[in-house]
N, C-alpha and C positions, 0 to 999 in steps of 0.2 A: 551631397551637394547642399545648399546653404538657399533657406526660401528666396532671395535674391538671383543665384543662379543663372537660372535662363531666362530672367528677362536678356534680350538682347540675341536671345537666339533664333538660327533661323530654322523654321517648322516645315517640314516636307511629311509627305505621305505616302502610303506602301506601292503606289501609282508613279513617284518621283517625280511629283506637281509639290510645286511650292507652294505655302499654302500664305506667306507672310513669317514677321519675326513675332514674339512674345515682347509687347509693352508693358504686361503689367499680368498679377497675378489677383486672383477673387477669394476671398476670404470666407466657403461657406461647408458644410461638411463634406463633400466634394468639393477640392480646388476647383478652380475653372482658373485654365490660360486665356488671356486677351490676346489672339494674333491681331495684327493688321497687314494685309496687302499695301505693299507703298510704292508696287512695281511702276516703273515710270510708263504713261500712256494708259493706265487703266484706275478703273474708280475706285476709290480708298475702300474696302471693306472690311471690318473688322468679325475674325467669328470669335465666338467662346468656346473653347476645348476643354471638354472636361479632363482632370490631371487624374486619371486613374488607371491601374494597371492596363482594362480592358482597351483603353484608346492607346497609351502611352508605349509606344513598341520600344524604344531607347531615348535616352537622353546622353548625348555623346558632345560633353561639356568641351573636350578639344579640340573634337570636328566644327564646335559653336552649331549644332543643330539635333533638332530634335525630330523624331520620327514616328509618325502618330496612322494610327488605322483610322482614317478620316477620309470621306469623300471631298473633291473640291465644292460639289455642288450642295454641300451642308449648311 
C-alpha cells in the first residue's frame, strides 16, 4: 500500500474497541499513526500509534481498517 493509504481508516484493536480512524501519518524513524476518536457523544482524542510490526496486527485496506495490539486506555 502507498504512504497515503490508511489515512481514513478505521483503527480497532485485539479487544474489538475502536479506537478512531487514521488522519494523518508522522514522519519519524518509526512512523506513528494520528488516530482520532470522533465517535459522536464523546471527547475528541487523538493517540499516536506507532506504525510497526510489533503494534500493527493487519492492515486490511478493503475492510477500510486496521487492527493494532493497542489498549484503549493508551
Amino acid at each position: 500500500y502507498y504512504w497515503e493509504d490508511p489515512v481514513g481508516l478505521k483503527v480497532v484493536n485485539l479487544q474489538d474497541e475502536e479506537l478512531g480512524s487514521v488522519v494523518g501519518i508522522i514522519a519519524s524513524s518509526n512512523d506513528i499513526l494520528q488516530v482520532q476518536n470522533l465517535k459522536e457523544g464523546e471527547r475528541e482524542r487523538e493517540r499516536l500509534i506507532p506504525f510497526i510490526n510489533k503494534v500493527i496486527v493487519k492492515v486490511d485496506i478493503g475492510a477500510h481498517q486496521i487492527i493494532v495490539d493497542w489498549g484503549s486506555d493508551y
